[in-house]
C-alpha positions in Angstrom: 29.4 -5.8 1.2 27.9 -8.0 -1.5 25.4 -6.5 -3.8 22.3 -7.8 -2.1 22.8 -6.5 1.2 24.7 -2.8 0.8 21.5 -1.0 0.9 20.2 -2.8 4.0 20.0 -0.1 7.1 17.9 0.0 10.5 16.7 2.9 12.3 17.0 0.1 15.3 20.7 0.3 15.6 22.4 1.2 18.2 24.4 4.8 18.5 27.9 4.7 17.5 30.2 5.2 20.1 33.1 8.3 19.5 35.5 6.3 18.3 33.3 4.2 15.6 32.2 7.9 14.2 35.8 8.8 14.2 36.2 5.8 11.9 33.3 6.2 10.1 34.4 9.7 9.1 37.7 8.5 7.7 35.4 6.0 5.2 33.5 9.0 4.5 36.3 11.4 3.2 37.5 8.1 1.1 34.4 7.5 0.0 33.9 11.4 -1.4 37.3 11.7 -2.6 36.6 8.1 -5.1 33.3 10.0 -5.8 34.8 13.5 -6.8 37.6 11.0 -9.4 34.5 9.2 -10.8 35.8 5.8 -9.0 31.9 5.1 -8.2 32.2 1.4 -6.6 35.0 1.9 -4.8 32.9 5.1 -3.2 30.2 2.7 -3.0 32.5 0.5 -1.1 33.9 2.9 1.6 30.2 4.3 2.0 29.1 1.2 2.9 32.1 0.5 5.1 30.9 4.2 7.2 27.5 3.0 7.6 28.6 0.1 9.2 29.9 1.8 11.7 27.3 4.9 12.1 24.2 3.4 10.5 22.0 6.6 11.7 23.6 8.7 9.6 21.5 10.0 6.9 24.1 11.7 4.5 25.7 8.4 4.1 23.0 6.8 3.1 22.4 9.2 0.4 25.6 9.9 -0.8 25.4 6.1 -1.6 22.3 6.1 -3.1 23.8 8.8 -5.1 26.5 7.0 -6.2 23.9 3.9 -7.3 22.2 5.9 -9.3 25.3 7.1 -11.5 26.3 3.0 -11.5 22.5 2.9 -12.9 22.1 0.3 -10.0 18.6 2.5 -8.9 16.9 -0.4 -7.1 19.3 0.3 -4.7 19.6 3.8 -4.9 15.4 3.7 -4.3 16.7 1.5 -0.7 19.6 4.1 0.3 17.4 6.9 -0.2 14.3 6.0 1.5 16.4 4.9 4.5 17.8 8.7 4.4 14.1 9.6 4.4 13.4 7.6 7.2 16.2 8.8 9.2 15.9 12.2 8.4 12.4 13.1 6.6 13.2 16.7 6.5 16.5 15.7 4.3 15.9 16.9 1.0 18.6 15.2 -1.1 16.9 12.3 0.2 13.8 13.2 -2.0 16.2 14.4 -5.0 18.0 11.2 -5.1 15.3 8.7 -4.9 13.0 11.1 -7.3 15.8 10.8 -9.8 16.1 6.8 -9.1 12.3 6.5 -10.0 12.6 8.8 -12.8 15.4 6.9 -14.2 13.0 3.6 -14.3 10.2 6.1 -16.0 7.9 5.3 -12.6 7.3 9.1 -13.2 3.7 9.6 -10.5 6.5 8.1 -7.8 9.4 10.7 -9.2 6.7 13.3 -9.1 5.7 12.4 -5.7 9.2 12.8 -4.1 10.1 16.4 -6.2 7.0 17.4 -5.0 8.1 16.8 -1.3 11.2 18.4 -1.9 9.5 21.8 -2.8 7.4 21.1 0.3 10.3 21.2 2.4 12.0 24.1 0.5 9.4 26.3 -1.4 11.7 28.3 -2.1 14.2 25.9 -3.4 14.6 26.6 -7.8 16.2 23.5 -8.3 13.5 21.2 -6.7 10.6 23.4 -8.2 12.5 22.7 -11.6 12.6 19.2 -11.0 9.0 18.8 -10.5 7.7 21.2 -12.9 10.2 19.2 -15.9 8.8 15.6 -14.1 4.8 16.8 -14.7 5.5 17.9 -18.5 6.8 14.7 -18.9 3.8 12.9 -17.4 1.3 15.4 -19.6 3.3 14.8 -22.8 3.5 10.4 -21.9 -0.7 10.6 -21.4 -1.0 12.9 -24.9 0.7 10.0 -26.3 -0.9 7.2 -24.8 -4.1 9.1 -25.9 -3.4 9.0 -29.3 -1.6 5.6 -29.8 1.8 6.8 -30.9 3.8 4.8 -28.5 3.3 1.2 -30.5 3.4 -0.3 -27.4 2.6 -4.1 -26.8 3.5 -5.2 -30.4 0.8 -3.7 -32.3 2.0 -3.7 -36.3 4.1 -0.2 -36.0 4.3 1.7 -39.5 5.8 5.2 -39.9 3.7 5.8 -43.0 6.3 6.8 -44.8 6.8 5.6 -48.4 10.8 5.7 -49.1 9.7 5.4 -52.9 7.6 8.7 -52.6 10.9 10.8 -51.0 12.7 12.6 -53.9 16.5 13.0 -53.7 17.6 17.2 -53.8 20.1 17.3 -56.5 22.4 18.8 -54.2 22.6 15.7 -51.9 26.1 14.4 -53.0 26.0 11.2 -50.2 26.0 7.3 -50.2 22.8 6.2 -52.3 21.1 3.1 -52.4 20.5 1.7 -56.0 17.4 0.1 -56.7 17.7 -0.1 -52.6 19.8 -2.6 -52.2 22.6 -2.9 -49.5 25.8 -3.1 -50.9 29.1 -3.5 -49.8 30.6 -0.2 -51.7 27.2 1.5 -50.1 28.0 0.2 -46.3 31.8 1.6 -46.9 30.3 5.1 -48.2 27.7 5.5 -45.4 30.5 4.6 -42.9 33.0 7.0 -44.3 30.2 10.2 -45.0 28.5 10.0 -40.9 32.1 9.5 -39.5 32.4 12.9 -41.7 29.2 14.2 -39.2 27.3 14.0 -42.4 23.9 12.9 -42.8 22.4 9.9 -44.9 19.4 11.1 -47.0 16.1 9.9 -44.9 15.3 8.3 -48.5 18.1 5.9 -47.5 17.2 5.6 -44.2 13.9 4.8 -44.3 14.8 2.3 -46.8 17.6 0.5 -44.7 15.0 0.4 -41.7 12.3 -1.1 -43.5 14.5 -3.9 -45.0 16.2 -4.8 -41.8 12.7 -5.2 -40.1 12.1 -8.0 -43.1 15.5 -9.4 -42.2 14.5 -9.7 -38.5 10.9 -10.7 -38.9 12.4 -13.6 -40.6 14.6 -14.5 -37.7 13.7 -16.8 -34.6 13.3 -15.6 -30.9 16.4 -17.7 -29.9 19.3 -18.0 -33.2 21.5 -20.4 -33.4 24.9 -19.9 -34.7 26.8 -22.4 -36.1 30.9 -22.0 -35.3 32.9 -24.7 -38.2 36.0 -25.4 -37.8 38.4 -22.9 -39.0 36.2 -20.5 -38.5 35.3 -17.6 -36.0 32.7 -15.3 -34.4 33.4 -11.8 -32.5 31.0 -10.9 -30.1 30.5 -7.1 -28.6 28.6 -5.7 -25.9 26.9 -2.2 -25.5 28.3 0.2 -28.0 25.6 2.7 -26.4 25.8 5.2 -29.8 29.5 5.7 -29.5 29.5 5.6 -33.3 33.3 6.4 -33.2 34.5 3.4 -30.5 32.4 1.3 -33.0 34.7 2.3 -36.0 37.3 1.4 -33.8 36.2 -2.2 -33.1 36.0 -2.5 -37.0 39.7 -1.0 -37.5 41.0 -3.3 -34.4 39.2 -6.8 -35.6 37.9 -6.1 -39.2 35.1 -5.3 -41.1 32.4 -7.4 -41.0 31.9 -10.1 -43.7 31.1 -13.2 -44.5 34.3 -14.6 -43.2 34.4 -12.3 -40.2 31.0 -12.6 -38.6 29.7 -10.7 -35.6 27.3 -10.7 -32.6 26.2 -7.2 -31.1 24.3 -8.1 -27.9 22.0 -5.2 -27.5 22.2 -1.8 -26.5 23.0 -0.4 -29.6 21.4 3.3 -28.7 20.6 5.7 -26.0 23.3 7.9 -23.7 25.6 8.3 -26.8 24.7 11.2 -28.8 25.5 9.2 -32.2 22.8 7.1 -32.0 21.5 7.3 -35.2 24.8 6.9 -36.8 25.4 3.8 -34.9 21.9 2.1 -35.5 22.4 2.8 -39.2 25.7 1.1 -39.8 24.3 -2.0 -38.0 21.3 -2.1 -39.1 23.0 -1.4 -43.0 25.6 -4.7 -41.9 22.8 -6.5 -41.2 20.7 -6.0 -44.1 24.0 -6.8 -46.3 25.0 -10.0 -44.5 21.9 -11.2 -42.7 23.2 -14.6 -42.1 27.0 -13.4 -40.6 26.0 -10.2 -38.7 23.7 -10.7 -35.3 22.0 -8.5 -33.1 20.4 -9.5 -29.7 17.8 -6.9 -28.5 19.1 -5.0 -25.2 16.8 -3.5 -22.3 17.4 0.1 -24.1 16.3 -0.9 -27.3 12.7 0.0 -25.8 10.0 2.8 -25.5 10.3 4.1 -22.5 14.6 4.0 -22.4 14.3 5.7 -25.5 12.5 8.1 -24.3 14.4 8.9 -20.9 18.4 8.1 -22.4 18.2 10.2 -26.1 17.3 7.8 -28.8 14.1 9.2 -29.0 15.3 12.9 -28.9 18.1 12.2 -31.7 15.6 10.7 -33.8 13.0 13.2 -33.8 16.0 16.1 -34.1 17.9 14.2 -36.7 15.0 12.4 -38.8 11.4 12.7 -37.9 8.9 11.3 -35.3 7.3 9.3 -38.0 11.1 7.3 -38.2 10.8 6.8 -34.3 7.3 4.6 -34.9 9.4 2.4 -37.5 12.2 1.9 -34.9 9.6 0.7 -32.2 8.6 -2.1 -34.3 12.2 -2.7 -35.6 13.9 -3.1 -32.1 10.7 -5.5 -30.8 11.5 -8.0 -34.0 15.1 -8.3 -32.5 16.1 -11.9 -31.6 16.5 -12.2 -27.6 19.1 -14.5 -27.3 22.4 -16.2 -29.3 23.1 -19.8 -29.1 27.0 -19.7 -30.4 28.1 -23.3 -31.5 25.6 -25.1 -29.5 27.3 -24.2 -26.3 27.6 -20.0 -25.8 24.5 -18.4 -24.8 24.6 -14.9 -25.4 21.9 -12.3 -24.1 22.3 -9.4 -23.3 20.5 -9.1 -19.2 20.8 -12.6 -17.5 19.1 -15.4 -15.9 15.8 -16.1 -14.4 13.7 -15.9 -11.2 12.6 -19.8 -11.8 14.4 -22.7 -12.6 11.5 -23.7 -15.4 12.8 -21.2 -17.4 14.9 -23.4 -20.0 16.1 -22.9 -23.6 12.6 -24.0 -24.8 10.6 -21.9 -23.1 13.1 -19.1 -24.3 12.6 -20.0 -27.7 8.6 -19.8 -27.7 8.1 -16.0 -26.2 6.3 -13.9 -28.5 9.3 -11.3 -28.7 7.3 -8.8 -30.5 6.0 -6.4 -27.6 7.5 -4.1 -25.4 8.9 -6.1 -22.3 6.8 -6.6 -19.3 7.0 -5.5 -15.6 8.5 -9.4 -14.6 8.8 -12.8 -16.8 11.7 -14.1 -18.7 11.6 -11.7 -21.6 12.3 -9.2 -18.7 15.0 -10.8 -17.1 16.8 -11.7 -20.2 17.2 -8.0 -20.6 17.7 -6.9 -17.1 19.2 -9.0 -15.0 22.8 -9.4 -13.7 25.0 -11.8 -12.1 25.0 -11.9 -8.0 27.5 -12.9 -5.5 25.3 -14.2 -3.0 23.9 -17.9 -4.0 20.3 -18.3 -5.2 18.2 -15.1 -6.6 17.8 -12.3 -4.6 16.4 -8.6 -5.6 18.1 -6.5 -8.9 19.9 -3.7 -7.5 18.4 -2.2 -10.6 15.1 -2.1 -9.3 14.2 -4.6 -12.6 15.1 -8.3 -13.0 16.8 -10.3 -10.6 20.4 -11.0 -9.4 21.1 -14.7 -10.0 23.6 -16.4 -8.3 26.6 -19.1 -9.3 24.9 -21.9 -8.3 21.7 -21.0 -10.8 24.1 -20.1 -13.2 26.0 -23.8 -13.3 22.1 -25.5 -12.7 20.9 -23.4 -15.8 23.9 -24.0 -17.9 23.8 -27.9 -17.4 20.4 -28.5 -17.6 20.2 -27.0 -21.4 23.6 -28.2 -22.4 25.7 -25.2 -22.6 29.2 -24.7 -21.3 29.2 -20.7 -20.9 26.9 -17.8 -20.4 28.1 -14.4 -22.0 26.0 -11.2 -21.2 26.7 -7.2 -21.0 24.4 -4.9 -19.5 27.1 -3.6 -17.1 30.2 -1.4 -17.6 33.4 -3.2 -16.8 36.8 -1.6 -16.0 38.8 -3.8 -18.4 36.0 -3.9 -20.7 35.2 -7.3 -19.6 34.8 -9.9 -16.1 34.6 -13.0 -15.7 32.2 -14.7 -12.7 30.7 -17.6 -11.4 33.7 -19.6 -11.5 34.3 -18.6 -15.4 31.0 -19.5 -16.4 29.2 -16.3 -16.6 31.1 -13.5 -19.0 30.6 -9.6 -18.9 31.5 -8.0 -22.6 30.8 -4.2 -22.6 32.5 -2.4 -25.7 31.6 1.4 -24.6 34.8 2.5 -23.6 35.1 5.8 -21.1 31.4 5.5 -20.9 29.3 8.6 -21.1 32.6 10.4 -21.4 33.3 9.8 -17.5 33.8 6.5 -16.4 37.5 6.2 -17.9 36.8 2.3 -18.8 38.1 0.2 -21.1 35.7 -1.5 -24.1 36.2 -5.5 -24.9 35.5 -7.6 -27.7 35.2 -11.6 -27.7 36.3 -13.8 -30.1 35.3 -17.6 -30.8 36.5 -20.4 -32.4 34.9 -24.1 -33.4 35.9 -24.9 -29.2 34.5 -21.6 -28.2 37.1 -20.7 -25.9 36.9 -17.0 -25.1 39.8 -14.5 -26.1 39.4 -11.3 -25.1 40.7 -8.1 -27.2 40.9 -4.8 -24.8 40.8 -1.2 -26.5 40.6 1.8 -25.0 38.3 5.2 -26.8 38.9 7.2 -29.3 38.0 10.7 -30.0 34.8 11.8 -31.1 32.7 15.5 -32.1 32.4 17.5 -29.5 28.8 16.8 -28.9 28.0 15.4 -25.1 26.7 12.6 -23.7 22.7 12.2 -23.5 22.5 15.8 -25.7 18.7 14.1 -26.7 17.9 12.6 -23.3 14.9 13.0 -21.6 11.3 12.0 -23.1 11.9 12.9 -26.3 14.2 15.9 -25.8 11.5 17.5 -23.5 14.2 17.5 -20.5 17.5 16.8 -20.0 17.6 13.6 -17.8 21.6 14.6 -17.1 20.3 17.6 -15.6 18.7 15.2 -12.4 22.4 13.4 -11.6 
C-alpha cells in the first residue's frame, strides 16, 4: 500500500471468509515478528496486507497505528486508531495509541480526551490513569506559561537576560575559554575535545557563543544562496538529532570544517538525542567561526513545542538554565529556511507545497522569525515529505502535505533548479533517492534513538552538483538514553507513552 491510502478502513466491508482470516493471520504473525526486530515498515507492510483481507479487525488496525507512531508518521497513526475505535469502542489500546499520536503533535486537550476514555473504560487501569494524570500537568504547566509569556512564541524579540560579561569564571574551571569572546579555531578544537570528554563548557562561554551566533543569523537571508566554484565542494548532512558522538564521526570521516571544506546542516540539530546541548554548541561555535562556509537550515524540531515534547527543553534547563532556553527560541526562529547550492540544489529540510504559487520568491519573502504556523509554506517546508501517489494528498504526519513526482518535476522546473535534497525521515542506508532522482533523503542519525539499526549519509557536491553519497554506520556513545529530557520540559517522559 502506498502512503496515502494504508490507513484507509470501512466498517462497511464485508466479513472475511475462513480462509481470507486464515491468511490474514499469517500477515499478522509476520507483521509482529518485524515489530518485535524493530523492522517497523515492513510490519507496517504485512499489517496492511492482514487488513486487506479481514478489514473488521480492530487489533490490526492498532497494532498499525502503533507502528506509525514509532515511524513518527502520527497522522496516520490518528486514522488506524480511530478506525480501532470505531470498530471496537470498548478497545482500549485504541485510545492509548491515538492519545499518544495526538500527544506526540502537542494537540494535548485531544490526548487528554482519549487517556481520559481509557480510564473510563478501565478505572482501574494504572497505566491509563498515569497517562492522563502526566497529559493534564502538562496542560497546567503549558497555560502557566502561556500566562506569563515565557514561551517567545510568534517572534517576539526573545532575551534570556543574561549578561555573559556579568558571569565570573570559578578558578577551578580548567575548560575551553573564549578570549575577549571570540571564536577561534584552537577554541572550536578545545570545546570539541572537553564535551566529547562529557565535560561541560562554562555557561560564560555558552551564553556568549549563543548570543553571537543569533548576530550571525540575523544577518542571514530567509533563502541563502551558496555559491559552488569550480574546484571546490560542499557536504551536506541531514538530522544529527543530538547524537553529539555520530557528529564527531562525520568530522573524522569527511573533515573538519573550514574554509576549504564547507558544510550544510539541514535542520534538526536537537531533540531525542540526549547530547543536545553538546551538539548545538559545536555547530552553533562552527558557525560563529566560519559564518560564510558553515550553514544551517532550521528543521521542524528546532521549535517550541518539539522542544518541549522530544528533550531539548529538558537538557537545557538540567544542563544550563531556563533563562538559556528563551535565548535558543529566538536563535533557532533566525535560522535560514532553505539552501540554494550552486543555483541548482535546493535544500530544506521538510518538502514541498500544497499550491503550485509557492515559488522561490515567495520562499524568500516569509518573515522566518516566528514559530511556524498550523499550514502555509513555512510549515510545509519543515514538515512535509515526498509521496508515491501523484499530486498532494494528506501528511501521514498529521502536518504538511505529501507531494507527489509530478509536483516535484513542475516545482523544480518552474524555479530553475535540477534537484531537491531534504531529510526529515530516517533512511535505512542513510539516504533514498525518489521521484525519478529528483528528490533526495540525507538523514545522518545513524541507529536512531538507539533502535532503528540505520545507517547515517552525508552528501557531497561539486561545481556540477552531482550527488555522492558517503554511508557510515554509529559509533559508541555514554551510556545516557535516548529522550532522557523528553517530555515538556522534563515534566514527563514522552518514551514512557510508546
Amino acid at each position: 500500500m502506498s502512503d496515502t491510502d494504508d490507513s484507509e478502513a470501512s466498517t462497511s466491508v464485508p466479513e472475511a471468509t475462513p480462509e481470507q482470516l486464515a491468511k490474514s493471520e499469517e500477515f499478522k504473525a509476520k507483521a509482529n515478528k518485524f515489530f518485535q526486530e524493530g523492522h517497523l515498515k515492513e510490519a507496517v507492510e504485512q499489517y496492511s496486507l492482514a487488513i486487506e483481507l479481514n478489514g473488521r479487525n480492530h487489533i490490526l488496525y492498532a497494532n498499525r497505528a502503533f507502528c506509525h507512531v514509532k515511524i513518527e508518521n502520527y497522522g496516520s497513526a490518528i486514522v488506524d486508531a480511530t478506525e480501532a475505535i470505531t470498530l471496537d469502542p470498548t478497545y482500549i489500546k485504541g485510545y492509548y495509541r491515538r492519545g499518544t499520536a495526538y500527544l506526540a503533535l502537542t494537540k494535548l486537550k485531544q490526548a487528554k480526551a482519549d487517556f481520559r476514555e481509557a480510564c473510563k473504560i478501565e478505572p482501574n487501569n494504572k497505566d491509563a490513569r498515569l497517562k492522563l494524570a502526566e497529559c493534564e500537568k502538562a496542560i497546567k504547566k503549558e497555560r502557566f506559561e502561556a500566562a506569563i509569556g515565557s514561551d517567545a512564541v510568534g517572534g517576539a524579540a526573545a532575551s534570556s537576560g543574561v549578561d555573559p560579561d556579568t558571569i565570573e569564571v570559578e578558578s577551578s574551571y580548567t575548560g575551553p575559554a573564549m578570549e575577549e569572546g571570540q571564536v577561534t579555531v584552537e577554541f572550536v578544537d578545545e570545546l570539541t575535545e572537553w564535551m566529547k570528554a562529557e565535560r561541560k563548557l562554562h555557561k560564560k562561554y555558552a551564553f556568549q557563543i549563543l548570543y553571537k551566533v543569533r548576530d550571525v543569523l540575523k544577518a542571514e537571508k530567509t533563502v541563502v544562496d551558496v555559491p559552488v566554484p569550480a574546484g571546490e565542494h560542499i557536504t551536506v548532512c541531514g538530522d544529527v538529532h543530538g547524537q553529539f558522538y555520530d557528529l564527531l564521526n562525520i568530522f573524522d570521516l569527511n573533515g573538519k570544517p573550514s574554509t576549504s571544506n564547507p558544510y550544510l546542516f539541514n535542520g534538526d540539530f536537537v531533540d531525542r538525542g540526549s547530547f543536545s546541548m553538546e551538539t548545538i554548541l559545536l555547530l552553533f561555535a562552527y558557525k560563529c567561526l566560519y559564518p560564510e562556509h558553515f550553514h544551517l537550515n532550521r528543521g521542524n524540531h528546532e521549535s517550541v513545542n518539539m522542544n518541549k515534547m522530544y528533550g531539548f527543553e529538558g537538557e537545557v534547563a538540567s544542563k544550563y538554565s531556563k533563562d538559556m532556553m528563551t535565548l535558543f527560541t529566538d536563535i533557532f526562529q533566525w535560522l535560514p529556511l532553505a539552501h540554494v547550492v550552486g543555483s541548482k540544489v535546493l535544500v530544506l529540510h521538510g518538502g514541498l507545497f500544497s499550491s503550485d504559487e509557492t515559488d522561490l520568491d515567495v520562499l524568500r519573502k516569509i518573515n522566518r522569525h516566528m514559530e511556524p504556523p498550523d499550514e502555509g509554506p513555512m510549515t510545509e517546508m519543515l514538515w512535509s515529505d515526498p509521496g508515491q501517489a501523484p499530486g498532494r494528498h494528506p501528511s501521514k504526519r498529521g502536518v504538511g502535505v505529501a507531494f507527489g513526482q509530478d509536483v516535484t518535476e513542475k516545482f523544480l522546473a518552474a524555479n530553475g533548479l535540477e534537484l531537491l535534497v531534504r531529510s526529515h525521515e530516517c533512511k535505512d542506508e542513510g539516504y533514498e533517492l525518489e521521484h525519478g532522482g529528483k528528490a533526495i533523503t540525507v538523514f545522518s542519525a545513524p541507529n536512531y534513538c538507539d533502535q532503528m539499526g540505520n545507517k547515517g549519509a552525508f552528501i557531497r557536491f561539486e561545481t556540477d552538483c552531482k550527488p555522492v553519497f558517503t554511508t557510515f554506520s554509529h559509533v559508541p556513545h555514554p551510556n545516557v538514553r535516548p529522550m532522557q529530557f523528553a517530555g515538556f520540559g522534563g515534566g514527563f517522559n514522552f518514551s514512557n507513552f510508546l
